[in-house]
LUMVEX-569202 format. One line per field, with one value per residue (C-alpha): residue in one letter; residue number from 1; y, x, z. Coordinates in Angstrom, 2 decimals, padded with zeros to 5 digits. Last residue first. Example, Ala and Ser with C-alpha at 12.3 -4.5 7.8 and 13.67 -1.06 7.14 Angstrom:
2
tilo	c(S, A);
zaza	c(2, 1);
c2	c(-001.06, -004.50);
c1	c(013.67, 012.30);
c3	c(007.14, 007.80);
This chain:
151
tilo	c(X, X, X, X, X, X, X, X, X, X, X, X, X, X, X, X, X, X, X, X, X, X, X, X, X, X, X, X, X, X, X, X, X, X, X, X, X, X, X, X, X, X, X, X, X, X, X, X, X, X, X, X, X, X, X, X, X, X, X, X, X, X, X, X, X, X, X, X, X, X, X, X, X, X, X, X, X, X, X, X, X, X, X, X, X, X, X, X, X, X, X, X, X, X, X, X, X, X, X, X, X, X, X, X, X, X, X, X, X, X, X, X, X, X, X, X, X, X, X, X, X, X, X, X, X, X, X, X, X, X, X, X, X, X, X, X, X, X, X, X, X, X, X, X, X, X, X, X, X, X, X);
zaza	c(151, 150, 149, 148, 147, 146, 145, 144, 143, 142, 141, 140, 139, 138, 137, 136, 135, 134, 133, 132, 131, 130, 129, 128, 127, 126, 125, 124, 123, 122, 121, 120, 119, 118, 117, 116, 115, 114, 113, 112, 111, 110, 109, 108, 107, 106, 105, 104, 103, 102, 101, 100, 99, 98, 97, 96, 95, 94, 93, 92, 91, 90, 89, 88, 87, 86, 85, 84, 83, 82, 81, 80, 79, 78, 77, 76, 75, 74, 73, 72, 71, 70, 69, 68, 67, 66, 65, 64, 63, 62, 61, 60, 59, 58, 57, 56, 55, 54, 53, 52, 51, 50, 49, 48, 47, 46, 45, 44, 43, 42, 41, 40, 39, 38, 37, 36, 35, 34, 33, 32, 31, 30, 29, 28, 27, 26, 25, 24, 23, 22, 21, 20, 19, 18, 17, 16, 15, 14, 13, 12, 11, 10, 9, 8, 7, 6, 5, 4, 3, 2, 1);
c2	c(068.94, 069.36, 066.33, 062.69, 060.30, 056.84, 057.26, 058.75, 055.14, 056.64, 058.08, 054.86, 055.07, 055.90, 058.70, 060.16, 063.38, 066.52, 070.13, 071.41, 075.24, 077.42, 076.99, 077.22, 074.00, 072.74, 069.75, 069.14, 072.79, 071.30, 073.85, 076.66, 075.92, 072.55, 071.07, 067.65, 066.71, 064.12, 060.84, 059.16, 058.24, 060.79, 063.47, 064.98, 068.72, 068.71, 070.09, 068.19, 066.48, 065.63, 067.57, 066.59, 066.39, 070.25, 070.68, 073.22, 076.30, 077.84, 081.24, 082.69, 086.45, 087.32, 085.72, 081.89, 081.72, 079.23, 079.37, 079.89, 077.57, 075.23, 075.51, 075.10, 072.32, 070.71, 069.77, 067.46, 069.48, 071.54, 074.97, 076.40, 080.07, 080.78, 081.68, 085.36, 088.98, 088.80, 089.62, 087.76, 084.92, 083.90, 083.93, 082.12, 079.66, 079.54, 078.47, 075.50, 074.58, 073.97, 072.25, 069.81, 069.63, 068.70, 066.02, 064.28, 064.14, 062.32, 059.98, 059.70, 058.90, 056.20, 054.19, 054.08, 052.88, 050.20, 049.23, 048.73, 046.87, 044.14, 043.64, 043.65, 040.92, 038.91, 038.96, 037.76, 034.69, 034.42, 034.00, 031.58, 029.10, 029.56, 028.55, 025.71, 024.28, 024.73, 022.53, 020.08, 019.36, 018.73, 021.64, 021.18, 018.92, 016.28, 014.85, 011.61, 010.97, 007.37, 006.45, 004.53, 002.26, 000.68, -001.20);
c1	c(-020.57, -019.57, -018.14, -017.94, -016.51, -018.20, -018.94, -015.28, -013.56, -010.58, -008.73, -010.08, -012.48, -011.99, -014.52, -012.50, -013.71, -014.43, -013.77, -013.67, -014.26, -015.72, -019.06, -021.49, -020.80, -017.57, -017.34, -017.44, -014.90, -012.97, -011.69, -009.80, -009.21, -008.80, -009.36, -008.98, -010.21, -007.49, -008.06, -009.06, -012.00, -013.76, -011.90, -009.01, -007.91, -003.90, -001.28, 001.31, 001.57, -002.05, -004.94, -008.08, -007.04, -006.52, -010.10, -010.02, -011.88, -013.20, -013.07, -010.39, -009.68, -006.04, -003.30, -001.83, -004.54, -007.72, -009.08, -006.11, -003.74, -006.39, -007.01, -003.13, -002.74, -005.70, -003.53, -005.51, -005.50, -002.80, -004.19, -004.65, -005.90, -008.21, -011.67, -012.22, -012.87, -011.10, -014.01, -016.52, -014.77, -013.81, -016.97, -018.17, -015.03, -016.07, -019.45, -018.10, -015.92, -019.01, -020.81, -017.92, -017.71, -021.58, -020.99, -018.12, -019.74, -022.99, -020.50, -018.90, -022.21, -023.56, -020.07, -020.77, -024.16, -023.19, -020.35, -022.82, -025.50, -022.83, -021.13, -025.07, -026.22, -022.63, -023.47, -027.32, -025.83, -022.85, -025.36, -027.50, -024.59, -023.43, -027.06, -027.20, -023.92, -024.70, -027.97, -026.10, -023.59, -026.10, -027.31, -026.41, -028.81, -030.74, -032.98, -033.75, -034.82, -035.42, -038.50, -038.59, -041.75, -042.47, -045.31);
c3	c(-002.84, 000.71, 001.21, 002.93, 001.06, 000.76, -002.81, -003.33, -003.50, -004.56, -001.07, 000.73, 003.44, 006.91, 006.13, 003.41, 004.54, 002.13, 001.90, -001.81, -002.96, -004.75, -002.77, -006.16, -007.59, -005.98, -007.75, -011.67, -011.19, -009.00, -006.29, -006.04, -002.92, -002.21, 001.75, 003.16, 006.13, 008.14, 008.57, 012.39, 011.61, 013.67, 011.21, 012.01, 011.41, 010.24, 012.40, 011.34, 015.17, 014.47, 015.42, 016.86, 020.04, 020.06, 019.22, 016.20, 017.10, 013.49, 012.41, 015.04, 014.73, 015.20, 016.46, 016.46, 013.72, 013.86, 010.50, 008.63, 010.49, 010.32, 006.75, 006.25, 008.32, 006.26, 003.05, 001.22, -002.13, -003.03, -004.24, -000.96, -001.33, 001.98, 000.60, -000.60, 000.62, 003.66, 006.10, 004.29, 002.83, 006.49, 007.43, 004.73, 005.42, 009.00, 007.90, 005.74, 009.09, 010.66, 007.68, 007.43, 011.45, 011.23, 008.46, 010.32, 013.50, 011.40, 010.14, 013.76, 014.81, 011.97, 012.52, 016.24, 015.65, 013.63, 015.51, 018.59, 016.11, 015.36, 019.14, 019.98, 017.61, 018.69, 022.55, 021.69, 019.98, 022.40, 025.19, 023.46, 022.66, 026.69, 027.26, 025.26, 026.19, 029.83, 028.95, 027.44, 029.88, 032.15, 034.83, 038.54, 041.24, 040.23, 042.39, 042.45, 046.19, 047.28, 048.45, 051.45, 051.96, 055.64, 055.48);
């Protein structure tokens, strides 16, 4: 007897399997995309918070040798902090990273807004610092709950 079986095998994926996988893929793709921008987020806040505590040191510094903070009555004007902090000449409080400064000289924050600096400060605010340095944190300037500050 001479049988002949004939082969059935399929060779490739179906349409539906591809479709499966591809669905898969952009599943997992998506949960990462989300958790990255999370995480990114998270650092630059944390960034933010250590050059606020940073720059809170070079104002104590600052306080010390001069005798008080750096007089800037119009709040979010950071060029003048920098120019303070980091003169042209003299003793430098606080080294500003040059990309971190705009083309009016103001300080940066990871989000790309400048820190803002008042001097006096509020009094509901300042509490025993005197004075006001906060972030917007990419935020709006009136939304202050996602501010970043020193109060």
């Amino acid at each position: 007897m001479n049988t002949h079986h004939k082969k059935t095998s399929s060779e490739g994926f179906t349409l539906i399997e591809l479709l499966i996988v591809i669905t898969i893929i952009a599943i997992l793709a998506s949960l990462v995309l989300a958790v990255a921008g999370s995480v990114q987020n998270k650092g630059a806040r944390s960034r933010t918070e250590a050059e606020i505590a940073a720059m809170g040191a070079a104002l104590e510094n600052y306080k010390a040798d001069n005798g008080d903070y750096p007089n800037n009555s119009v709040a979010n004007n950071s060029a003048a902090l920098v120019t303070t902090l980091m003169p042209s000449s003299g003793k430098v409080y606080f080294e500003f990273k040059t990309k971190s400064l705009d083309t009016n000289n103001n300080f940066l924050d990871p989000f790309g807004s400048s820190y803002n600096y008042r001097y006096p400060g509020l009094t509901n605010q300042s509490g025993t610092n005197n004075y006001d340095l906060w972030s917007t944190a990419g935020g709006t300037s009136t939304n202050t709950n996602t501010w970043i500050k020193n109060w």
